[in-house]
N, C-alpha and C positions, 0 to 999 in steps of 0.2 A: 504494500500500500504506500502512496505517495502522501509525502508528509509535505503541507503546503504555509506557511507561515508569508503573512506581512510586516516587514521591519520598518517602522521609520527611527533613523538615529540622528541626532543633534547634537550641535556642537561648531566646531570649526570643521568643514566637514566637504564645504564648498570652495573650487580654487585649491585645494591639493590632493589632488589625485586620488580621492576618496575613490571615486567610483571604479575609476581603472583598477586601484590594487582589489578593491571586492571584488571586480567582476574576475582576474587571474586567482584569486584563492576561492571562489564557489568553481572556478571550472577545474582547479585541482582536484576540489572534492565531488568532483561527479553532483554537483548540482546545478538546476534550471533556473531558468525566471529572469526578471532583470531588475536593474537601479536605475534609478533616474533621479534628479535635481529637483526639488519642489519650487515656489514661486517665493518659501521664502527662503532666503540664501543660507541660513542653518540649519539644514533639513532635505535631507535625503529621504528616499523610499524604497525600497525593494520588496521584491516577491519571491520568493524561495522555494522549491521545490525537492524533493530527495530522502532519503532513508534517515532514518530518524538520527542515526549517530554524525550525519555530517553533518546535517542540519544543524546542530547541537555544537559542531566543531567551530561550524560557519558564525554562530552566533556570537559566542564567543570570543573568536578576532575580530569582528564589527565591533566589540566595546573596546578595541582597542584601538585599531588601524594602522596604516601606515603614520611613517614617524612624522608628516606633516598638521597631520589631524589629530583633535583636539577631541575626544568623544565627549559629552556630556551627557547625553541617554541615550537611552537604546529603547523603544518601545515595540513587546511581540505580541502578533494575537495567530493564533491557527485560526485559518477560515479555510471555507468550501472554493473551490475555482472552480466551474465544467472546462477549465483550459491545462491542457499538459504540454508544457514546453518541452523541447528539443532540446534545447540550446541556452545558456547562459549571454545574455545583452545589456549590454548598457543602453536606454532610450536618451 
């Protein structure tokens, strides 16, 4: 069963390379979905997709990031998607 989780994380998070290093560490770990920039500049989104233990691995380095980002939370919820990504994307 595919484990499906929405992240928004905040912080400094925008302008360094946030997305890029997420998006190269979910595709290490065999996971879907994508990240994208929200409207306000501290605040990223992603959608996650993948077996319960990367999920869980993925989570985890998103509270931290790359060394340019600043996390200050991490917010997760499981939800339902009828959509199964391929592929790992930055929008």
């Amino acid at each position: 069963m595919v484990n499906t989780y929405k992240l928004e994380i905040s912080g400094k998070v925008q302008g360094v390379w946030y997305r890029d290093w997420f998006c190269k560490e979910a595709r290490k770990l065999k996971i879907t979905g994508y990240i994208k920039n929200l409207h306000n500049p501290n605040i990223v989104e992603a959608i996650i997709q993948g077996n319960l233990d990367s999920v869980n691995k993925l989570i985890l380095m998103a509270k931290i990031g790359p060394h340019l980002a600043k996390v200050e939370n991490l917010k997760q919820n499981k939800i339902k998607l009828n959509v199964k990504f391929d592929s790992f994307f930055i929008k």
